[in-house]
Structure formats: structure tokens, C-alpha cells
Biopython code that builds the backbone (N, CA, C, O; Angstrom):
import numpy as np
from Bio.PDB.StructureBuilder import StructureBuilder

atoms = [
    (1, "UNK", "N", (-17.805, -38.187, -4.791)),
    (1, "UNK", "CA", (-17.430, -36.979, -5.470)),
    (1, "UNK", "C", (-17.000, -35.906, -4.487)),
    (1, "UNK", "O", (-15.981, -35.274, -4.764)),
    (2, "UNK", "N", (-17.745, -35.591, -3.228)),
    (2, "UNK", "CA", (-17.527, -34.818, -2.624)),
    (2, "UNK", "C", (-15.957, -34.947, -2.145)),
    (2, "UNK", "O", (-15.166, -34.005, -2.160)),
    (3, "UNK", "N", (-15.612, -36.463, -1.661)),
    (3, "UNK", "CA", (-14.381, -36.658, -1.102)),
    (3, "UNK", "C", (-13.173, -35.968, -2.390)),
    (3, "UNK", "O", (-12.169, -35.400, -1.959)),
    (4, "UNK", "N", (-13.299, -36.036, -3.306)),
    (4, "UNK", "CA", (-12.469, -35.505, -4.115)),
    (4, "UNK", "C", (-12.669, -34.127, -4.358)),
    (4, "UNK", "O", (-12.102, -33.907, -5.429)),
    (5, "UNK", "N", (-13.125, -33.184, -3.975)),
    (5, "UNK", "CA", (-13.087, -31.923, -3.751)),
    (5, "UNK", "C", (-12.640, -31.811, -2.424)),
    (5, "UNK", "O", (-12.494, -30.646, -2.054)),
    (6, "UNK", "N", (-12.375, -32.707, -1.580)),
    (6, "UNK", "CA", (-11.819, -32.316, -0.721)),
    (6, "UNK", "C", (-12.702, -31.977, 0.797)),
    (6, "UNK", "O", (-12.154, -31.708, 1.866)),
    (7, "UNK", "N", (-13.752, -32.045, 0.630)),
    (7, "UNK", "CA", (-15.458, -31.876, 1.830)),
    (7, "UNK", "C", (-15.381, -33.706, 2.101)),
    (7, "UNK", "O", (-15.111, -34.782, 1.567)),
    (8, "UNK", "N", (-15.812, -33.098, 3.261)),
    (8, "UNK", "CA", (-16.275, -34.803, 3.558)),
    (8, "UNK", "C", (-17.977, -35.393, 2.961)),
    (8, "UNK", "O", (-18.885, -34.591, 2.740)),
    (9, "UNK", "N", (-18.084, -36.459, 2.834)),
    (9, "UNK", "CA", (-18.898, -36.916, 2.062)),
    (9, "UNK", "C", (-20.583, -36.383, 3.108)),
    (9, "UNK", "O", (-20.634, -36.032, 4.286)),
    (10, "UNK", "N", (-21.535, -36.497, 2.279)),
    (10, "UNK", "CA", (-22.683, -36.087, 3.169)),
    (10, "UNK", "C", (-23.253, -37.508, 3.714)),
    (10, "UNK", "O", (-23.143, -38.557, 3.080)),
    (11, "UNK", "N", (-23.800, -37.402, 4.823)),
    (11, "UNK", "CA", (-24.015, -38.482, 5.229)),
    (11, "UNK", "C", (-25.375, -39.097, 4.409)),
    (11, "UNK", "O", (-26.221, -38.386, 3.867)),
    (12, "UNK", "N", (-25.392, -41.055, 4.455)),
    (12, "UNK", "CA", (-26.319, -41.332, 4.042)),
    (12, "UNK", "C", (-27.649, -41.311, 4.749)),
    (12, "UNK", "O", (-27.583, -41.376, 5.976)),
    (13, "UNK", "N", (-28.935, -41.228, 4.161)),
    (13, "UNK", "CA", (-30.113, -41.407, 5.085)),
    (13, "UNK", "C", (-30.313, -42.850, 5.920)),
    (13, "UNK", "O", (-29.919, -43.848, 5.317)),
    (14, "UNK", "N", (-30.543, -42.928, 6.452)),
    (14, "UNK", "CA", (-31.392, -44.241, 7.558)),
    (14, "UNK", "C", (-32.038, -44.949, 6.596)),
    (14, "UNK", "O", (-33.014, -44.451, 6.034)),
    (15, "UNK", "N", (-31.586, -46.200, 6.279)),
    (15, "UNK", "CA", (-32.884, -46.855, 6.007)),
    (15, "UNK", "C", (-32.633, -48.400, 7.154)),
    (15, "UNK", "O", (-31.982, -48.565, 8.186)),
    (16, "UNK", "N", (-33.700, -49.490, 6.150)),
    (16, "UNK", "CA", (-33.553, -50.761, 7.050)),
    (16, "UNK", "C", (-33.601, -51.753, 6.239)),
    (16, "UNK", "O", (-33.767, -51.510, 5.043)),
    (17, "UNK", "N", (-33.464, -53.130, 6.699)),
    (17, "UNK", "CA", (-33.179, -54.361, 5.634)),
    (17, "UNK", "C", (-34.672, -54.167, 4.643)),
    (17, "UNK", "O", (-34.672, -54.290, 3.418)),
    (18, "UNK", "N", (-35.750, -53.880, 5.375)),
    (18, "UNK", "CA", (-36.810, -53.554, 4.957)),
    (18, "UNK", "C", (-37.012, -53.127, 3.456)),
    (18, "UNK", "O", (-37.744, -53.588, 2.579)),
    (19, "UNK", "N", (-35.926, -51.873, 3.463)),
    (19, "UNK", "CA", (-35.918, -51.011, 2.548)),
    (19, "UNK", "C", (-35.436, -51.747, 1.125)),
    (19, "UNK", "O", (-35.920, -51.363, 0.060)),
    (20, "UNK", "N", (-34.387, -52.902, 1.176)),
    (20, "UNK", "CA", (-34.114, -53.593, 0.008)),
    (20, "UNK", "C", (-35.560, -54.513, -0.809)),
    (20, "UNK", "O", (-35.791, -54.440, -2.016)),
    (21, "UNK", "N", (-36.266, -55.217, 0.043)),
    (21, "UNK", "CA", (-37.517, -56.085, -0.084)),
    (21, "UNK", "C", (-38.305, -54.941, -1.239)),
    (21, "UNK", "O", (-38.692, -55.088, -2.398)),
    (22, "UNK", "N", (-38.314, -53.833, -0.342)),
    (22, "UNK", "CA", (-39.444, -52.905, -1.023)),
    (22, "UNK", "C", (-38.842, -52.632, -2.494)),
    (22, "UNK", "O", (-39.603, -52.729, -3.456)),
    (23, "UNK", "N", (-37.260, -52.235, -2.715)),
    (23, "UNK", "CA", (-36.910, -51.313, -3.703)),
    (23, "UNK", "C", (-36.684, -52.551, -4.585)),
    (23, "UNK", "O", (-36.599, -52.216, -5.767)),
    (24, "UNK", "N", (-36.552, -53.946, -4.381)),
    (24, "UNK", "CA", (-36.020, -55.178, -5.393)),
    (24, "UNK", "C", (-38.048, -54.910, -6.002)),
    (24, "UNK", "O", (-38.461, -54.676, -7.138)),
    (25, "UNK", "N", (-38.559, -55.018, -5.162)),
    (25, "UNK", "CA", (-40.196, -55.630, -6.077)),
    (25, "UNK", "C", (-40.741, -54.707, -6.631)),
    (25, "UNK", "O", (-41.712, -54.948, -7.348)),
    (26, "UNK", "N", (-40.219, -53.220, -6.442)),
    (26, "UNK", "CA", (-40.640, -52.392, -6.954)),
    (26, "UNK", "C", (-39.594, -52.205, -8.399)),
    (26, "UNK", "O", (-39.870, -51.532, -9.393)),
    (27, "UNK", "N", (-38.604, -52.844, -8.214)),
    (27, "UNK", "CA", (-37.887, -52.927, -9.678)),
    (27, "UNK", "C", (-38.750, -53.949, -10.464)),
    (27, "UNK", "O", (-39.017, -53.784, -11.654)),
    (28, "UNK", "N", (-39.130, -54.907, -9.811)),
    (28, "UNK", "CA", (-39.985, -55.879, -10.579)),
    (28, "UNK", "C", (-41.105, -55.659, -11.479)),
    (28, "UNK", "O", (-41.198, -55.866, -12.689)),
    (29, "UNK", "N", (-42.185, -55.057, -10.387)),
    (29, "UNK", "CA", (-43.144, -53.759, -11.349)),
    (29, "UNK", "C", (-42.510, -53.003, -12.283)),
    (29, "UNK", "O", (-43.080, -53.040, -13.374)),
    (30, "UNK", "N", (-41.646, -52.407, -12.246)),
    (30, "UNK", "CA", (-40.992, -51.263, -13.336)),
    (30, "UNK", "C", (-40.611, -52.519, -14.676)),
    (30, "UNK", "O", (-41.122, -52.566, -15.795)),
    (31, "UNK", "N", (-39.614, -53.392, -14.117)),
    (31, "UNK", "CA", (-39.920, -54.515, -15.303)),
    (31, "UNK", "C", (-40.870, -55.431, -15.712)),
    (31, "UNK", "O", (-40.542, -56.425, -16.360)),
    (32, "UNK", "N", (-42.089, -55.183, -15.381)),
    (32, "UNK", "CA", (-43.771, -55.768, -15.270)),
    (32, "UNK", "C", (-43.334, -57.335, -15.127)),
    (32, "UNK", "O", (-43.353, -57.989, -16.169)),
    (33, "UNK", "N", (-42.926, -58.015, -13.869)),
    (33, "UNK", "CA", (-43.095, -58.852, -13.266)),
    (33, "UNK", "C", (-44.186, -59.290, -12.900)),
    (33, "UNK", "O", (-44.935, -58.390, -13.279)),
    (34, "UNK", "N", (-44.850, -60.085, -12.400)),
    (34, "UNK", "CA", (-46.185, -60.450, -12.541)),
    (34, "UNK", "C", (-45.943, -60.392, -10.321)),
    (34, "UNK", "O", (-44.940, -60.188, -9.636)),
    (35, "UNK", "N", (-47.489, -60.701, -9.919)),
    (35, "UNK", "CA", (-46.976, -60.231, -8.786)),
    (35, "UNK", "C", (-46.918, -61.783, -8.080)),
    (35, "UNK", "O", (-46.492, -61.929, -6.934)),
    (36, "UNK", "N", (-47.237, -62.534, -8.628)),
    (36, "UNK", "CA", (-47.308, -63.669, -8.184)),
    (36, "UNK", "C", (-45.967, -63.845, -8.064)),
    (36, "UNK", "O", (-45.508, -64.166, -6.968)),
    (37, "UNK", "N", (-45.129, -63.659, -9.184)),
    (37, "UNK", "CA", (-43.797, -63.996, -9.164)),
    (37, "UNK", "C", (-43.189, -62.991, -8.029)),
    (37, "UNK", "O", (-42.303, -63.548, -7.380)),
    (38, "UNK", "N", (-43.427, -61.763, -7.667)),
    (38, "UNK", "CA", (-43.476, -60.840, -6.565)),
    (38, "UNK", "C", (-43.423, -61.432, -5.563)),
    (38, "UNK", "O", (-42.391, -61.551, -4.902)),
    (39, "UNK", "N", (-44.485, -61.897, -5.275)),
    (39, "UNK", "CA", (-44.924, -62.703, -3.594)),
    (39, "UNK", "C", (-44.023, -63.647, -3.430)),
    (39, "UNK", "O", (-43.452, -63.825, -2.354)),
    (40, "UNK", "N", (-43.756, -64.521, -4.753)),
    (40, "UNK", "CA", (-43.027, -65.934, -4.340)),
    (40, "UNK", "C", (-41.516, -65.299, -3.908)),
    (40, "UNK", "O", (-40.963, -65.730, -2.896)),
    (41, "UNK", "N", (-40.756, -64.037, -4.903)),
    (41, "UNK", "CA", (-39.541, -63.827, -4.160)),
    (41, "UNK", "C", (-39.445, -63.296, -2.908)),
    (41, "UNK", "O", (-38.341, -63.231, -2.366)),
    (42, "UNK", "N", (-40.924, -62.714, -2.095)),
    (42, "UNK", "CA", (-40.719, -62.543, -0.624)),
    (42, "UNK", "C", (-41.015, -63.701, -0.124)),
    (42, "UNK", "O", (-41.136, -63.589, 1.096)),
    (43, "UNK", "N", (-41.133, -64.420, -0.369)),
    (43, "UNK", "CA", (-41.772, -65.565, 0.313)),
    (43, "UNK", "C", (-43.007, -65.490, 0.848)),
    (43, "UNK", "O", (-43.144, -66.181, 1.857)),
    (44, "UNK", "N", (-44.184, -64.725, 0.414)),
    (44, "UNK", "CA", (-45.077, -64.438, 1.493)),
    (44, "UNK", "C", (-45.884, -66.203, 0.449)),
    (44, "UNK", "O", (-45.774, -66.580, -0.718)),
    (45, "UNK", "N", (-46.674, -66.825, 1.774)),
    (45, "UNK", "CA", (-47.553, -67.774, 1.183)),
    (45, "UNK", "C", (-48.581, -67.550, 0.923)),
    (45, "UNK", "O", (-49.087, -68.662, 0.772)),
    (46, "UNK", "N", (-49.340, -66.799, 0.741)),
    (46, "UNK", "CA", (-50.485, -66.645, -0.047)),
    (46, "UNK", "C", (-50.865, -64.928, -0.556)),
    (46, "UNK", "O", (-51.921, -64.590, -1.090)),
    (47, "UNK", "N", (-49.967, -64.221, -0.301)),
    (47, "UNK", "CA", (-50.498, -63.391, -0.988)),
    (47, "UNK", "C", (-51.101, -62.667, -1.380)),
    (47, "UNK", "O", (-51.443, -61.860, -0.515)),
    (48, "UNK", "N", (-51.730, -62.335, -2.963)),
    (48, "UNK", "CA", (-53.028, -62.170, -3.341)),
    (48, "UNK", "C", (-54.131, -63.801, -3.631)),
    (48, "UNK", "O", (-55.339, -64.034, -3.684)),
    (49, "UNK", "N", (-53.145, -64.423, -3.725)),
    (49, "UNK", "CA", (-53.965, -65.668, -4.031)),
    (49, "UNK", "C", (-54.724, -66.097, -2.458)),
    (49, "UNK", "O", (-54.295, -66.317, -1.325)),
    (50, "UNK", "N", (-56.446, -66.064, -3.292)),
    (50, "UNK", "CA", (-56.845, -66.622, -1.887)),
    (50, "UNK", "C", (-58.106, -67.622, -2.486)),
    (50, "UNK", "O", (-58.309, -67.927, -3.661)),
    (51, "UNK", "N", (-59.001, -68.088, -1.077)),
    (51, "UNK", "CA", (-59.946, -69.089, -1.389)),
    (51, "UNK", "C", (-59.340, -70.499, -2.292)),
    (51, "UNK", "O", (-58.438, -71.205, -1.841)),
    (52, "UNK", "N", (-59.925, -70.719, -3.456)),
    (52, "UNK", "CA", (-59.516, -72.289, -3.529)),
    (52, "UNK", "C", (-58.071, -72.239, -4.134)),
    (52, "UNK", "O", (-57.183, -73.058, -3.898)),
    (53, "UNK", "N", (-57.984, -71.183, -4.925)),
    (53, "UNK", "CA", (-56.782, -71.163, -5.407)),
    (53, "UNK", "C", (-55.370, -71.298, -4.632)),
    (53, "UNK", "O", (-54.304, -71.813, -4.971)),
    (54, "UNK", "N", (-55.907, -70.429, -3.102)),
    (54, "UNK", "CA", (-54.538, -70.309, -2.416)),
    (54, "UNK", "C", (-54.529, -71.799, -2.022)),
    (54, "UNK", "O", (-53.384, -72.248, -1.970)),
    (55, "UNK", "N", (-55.737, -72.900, -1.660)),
    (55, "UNK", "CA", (-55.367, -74.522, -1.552)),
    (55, "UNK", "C", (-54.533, -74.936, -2.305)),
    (55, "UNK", "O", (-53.512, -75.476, -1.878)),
    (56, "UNK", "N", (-54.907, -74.694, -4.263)),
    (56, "UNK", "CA", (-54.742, -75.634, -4.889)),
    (56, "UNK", "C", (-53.608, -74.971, -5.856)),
    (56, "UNK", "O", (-53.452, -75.617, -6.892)),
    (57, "UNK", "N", (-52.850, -73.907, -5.740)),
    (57, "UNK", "CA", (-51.782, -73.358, -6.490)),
    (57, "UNK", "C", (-50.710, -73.736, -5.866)),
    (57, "UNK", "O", (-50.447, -73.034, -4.890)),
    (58, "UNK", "N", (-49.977, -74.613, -6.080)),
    (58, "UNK", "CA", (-48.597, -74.857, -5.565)),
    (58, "UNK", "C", (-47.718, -74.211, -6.520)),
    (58, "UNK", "O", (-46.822, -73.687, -5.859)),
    (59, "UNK", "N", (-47.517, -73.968, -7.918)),
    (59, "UNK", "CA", (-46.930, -73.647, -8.377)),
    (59, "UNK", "C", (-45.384, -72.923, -7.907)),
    (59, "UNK", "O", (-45.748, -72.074, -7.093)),
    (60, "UNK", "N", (-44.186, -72.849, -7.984)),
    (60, "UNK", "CA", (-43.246, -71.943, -7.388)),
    (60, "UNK", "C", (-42.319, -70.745, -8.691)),
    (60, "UNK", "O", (-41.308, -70.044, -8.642)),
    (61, "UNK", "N", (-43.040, -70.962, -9.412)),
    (61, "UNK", "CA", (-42.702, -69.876, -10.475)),
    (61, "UNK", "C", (-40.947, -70.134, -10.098)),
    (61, "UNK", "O", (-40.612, -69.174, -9.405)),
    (62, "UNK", "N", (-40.014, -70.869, -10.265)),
    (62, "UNK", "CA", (-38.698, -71.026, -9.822)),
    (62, "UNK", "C", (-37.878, -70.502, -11.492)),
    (62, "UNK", "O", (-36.829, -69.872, -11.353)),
    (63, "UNK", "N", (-38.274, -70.719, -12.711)),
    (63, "UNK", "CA", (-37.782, -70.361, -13.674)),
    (63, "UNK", "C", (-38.434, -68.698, -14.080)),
    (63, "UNK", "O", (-37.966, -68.134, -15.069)),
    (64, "UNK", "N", (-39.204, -68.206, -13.485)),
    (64, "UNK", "CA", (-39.820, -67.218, -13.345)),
    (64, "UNK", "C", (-39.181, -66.196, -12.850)),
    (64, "UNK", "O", (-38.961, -65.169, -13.493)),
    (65, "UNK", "N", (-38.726, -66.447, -11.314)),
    (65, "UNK", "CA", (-38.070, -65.925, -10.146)),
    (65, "UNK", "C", (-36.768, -65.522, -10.357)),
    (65, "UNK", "O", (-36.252, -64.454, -10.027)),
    (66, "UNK", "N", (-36.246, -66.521, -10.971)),
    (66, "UNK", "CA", (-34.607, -66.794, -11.612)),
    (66, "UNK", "C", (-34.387, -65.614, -12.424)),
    (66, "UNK", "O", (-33.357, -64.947, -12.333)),
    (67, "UNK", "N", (-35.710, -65.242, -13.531)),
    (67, "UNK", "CA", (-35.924, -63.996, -14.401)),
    (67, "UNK", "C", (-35.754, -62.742, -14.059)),
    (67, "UNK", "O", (-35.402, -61.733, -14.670)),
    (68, "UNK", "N", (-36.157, -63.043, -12.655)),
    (68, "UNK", "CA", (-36.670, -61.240, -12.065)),
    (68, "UNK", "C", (-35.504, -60.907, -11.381)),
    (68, "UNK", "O", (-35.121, -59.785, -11.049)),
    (69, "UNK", "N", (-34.757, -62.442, -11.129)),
    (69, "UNK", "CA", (-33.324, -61.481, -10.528)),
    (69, "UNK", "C", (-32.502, -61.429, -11.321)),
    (69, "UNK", "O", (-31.733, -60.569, -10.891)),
    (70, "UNK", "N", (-31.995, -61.919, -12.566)),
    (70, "UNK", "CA", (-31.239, -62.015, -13.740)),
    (70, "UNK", "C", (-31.003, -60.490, -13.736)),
    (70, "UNK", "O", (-29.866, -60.274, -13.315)),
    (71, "UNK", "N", (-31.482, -59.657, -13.966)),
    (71, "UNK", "CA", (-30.643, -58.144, -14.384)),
    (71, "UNK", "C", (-29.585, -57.886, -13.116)),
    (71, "UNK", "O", (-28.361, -57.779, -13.190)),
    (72, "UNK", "N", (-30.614, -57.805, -11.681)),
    (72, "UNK", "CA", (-29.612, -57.584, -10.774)),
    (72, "UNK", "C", (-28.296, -58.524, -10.305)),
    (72, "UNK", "O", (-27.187, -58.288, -9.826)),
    (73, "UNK", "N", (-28.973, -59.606, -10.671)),
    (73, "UNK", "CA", (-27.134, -60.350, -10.246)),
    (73, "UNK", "C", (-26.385, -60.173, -11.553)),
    (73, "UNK", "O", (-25.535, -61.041, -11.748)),
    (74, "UNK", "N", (-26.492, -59.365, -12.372)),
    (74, "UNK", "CA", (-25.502, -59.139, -13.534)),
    (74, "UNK", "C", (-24.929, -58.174, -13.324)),
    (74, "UNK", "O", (-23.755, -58.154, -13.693)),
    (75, "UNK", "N", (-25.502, -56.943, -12.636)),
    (75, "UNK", "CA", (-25.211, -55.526, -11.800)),
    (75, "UNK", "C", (-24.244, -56.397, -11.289)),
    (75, "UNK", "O", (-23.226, -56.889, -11.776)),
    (76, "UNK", "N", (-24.809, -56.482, -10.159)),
    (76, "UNK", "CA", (-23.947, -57.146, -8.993)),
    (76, "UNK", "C", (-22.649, -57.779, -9.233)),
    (76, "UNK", "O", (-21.549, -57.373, -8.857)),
    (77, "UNK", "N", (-22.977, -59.018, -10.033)),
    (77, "UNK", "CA", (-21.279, -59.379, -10.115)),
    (77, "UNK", "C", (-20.590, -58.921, -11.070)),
    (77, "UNK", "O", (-19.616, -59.654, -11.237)),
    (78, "UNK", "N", (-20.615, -57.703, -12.093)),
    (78, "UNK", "CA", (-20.253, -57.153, -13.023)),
    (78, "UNK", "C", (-18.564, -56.466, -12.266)),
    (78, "UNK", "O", (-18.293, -56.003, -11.159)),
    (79, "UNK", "N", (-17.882, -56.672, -13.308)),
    (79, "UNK", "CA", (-16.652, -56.082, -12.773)),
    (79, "UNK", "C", (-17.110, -54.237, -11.833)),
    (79, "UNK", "O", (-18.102, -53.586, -12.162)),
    (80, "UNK", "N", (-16.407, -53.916, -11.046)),
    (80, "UNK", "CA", (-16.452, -53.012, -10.730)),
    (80, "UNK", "C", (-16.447, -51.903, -11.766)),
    (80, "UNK", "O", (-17.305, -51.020, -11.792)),
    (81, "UNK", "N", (-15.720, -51.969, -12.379)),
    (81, "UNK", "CA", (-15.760, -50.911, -13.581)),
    (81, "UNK", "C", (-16.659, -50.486, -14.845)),
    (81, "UNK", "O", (-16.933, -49.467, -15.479)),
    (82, "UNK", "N", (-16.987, -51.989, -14.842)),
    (82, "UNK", "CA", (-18.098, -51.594, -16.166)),
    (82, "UNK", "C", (-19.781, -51.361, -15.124)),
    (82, "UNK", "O", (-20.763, -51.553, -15.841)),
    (83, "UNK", "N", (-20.054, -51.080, -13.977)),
    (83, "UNK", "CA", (-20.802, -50.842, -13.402)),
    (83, "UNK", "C", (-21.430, -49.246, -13.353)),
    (83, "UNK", "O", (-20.684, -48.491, -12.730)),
    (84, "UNK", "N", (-22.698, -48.581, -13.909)),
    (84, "UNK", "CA", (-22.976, -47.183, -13.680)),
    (84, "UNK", "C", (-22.910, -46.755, -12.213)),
    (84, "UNK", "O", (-23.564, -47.420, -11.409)),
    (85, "UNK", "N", (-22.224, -45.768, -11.800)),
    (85, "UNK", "CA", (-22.196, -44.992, -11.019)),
    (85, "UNK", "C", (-23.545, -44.905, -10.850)),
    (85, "UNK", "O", (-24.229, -44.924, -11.873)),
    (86, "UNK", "N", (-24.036, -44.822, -9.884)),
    (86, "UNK", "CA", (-25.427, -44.244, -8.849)),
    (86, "UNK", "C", (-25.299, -43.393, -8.340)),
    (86, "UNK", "O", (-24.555, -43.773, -7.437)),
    (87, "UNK", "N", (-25.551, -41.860, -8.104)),
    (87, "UNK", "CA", (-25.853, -41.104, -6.974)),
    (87, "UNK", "C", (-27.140, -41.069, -6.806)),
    (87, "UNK", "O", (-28.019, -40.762, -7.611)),
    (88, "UNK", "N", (-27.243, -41.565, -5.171)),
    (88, "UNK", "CA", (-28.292, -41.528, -4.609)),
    (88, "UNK", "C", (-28.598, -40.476, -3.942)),
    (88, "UNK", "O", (-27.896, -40.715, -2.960)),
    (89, "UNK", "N", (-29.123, -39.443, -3.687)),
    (89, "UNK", "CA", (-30.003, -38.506, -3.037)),
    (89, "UNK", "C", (-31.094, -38.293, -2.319)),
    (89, "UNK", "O", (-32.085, -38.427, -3.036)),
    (90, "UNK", "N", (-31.305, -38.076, -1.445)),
    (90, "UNK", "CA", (-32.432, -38.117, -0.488)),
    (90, "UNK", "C", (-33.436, -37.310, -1.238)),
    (90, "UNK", "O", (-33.105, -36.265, -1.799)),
    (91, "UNK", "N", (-34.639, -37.763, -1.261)),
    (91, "UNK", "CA", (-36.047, -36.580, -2.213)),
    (91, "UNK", "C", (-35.836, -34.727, -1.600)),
    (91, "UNK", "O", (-35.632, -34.284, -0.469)),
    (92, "UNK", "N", (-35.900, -34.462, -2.115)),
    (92, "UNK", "CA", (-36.070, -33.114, -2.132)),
    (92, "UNK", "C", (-37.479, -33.103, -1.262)),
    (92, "UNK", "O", (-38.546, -33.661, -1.518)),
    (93, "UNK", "N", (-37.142, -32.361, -0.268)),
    (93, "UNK", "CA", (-38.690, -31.515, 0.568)),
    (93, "UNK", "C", (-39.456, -31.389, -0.290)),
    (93, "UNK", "O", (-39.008, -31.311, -1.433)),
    (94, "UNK", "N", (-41.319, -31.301, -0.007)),
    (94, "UNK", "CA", (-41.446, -31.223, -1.331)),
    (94, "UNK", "C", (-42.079, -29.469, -1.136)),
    (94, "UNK", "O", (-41.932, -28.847, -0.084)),
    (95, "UNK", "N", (-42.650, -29.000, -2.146)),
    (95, "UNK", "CA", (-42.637, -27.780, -2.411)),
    (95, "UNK", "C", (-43.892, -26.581, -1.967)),
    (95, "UNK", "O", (-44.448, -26.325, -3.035)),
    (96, "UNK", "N", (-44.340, -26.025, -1.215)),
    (96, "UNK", "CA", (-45.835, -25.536, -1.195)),
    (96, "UNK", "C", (-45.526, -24.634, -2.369)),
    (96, "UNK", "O", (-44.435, -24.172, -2.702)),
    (97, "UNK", "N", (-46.738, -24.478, -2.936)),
    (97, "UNK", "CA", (-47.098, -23.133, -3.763)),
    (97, "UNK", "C", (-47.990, -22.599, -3.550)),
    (97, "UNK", "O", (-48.965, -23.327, -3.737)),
    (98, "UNK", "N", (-48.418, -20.982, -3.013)),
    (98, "UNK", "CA", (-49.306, -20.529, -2.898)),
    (98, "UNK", "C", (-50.229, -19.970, -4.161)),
    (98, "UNK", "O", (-51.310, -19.423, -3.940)),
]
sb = StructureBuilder()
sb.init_structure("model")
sb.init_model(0)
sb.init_chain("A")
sb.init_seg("    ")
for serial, (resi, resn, name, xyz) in enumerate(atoms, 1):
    if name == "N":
        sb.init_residue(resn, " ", resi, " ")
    sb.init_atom(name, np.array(xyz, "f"), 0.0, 1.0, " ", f" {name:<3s}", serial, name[0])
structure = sb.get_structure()
């Protein structure tokens, strides 16, 4: 937007690959994903699952997983156009009040 007024655009904040891991599983929670299904899309191996369970759960939640990314690869490969605009913004400082 800015470029079309004619200002150059404001720069974006810093983040790191990091930052995608966090903001995909935290979409997951917002769509109450279970966290098991959570862990399995980071790959972490055990998790919350521990003691006998973390032995004897092989499970890979793979039709599960497939679920939790279904909205975003529809974003994603959606024509450019029928896609919502995002402005992203850095948080606002936050505020003292005396």
C-alpha cells in the first residue's frame, strides 16, 4: 500500500525459519488440533508422550496431519487473486498506565 502512495514500503521485522514452526502449530491450536498431531508435524519423537506409552505408541496420525495442513495448502495454492490480503504489523509497544 505504501508503494502506491508513492513512500517506500516500511521495512519487515527479523524473524527466522523458526518463526514458521511456531506460527503453523499455533494455527493448529486455534483450529483445536490435538497436540499429538502437533508434535508429529514437527517431528519431535516423543513429545508429551512419555514412559510406556512413548515405547508402545507408534501411531503416525498421517490422515490426521494431512487435516491440519488442508486449510493452508488451499491458501497457498489458491490463485493469487482469490487470496485475502494480509497486513502484517509489528505489535504495538505495549502501553504503561499510571
Amino acid at each position: 500500500m505504501a508503494e502506491r502512495a508513492g513512500s517506500a514500503p516500511e521495512p519487515m521485522p527479523p524473524w527466522h525459519l523458526h518463526d514458521l514452526r511456531r506460527t503453523g502449530v499455533t494455527a493448529m491450536a486455534g483450529a483445536r488440533r490435538s497436540w499429538e498431531v502437533a508434535d508429529k508435524v514437527l517431528n519431535h519423537t516423543q513429545g508429551r508422550i512419555h514412559g510406556v506409552a512413548a515405547v508402545y505408541q507408534r501411531h503416525e496420525f498421517l490422515a490426521e496431519r494431512k487435516a491440519a495442513f488442508a486449510p493452508r495448502a488451499d491458501h497457498v495454492l489458491a490463485p493469487p487473486a482469490r487470496r485475502p490480503v494480509a497486513v502484517i504489523r509489528p505489535p504495538a509497544p505495549p502501553r504503561f498506565v499510571r
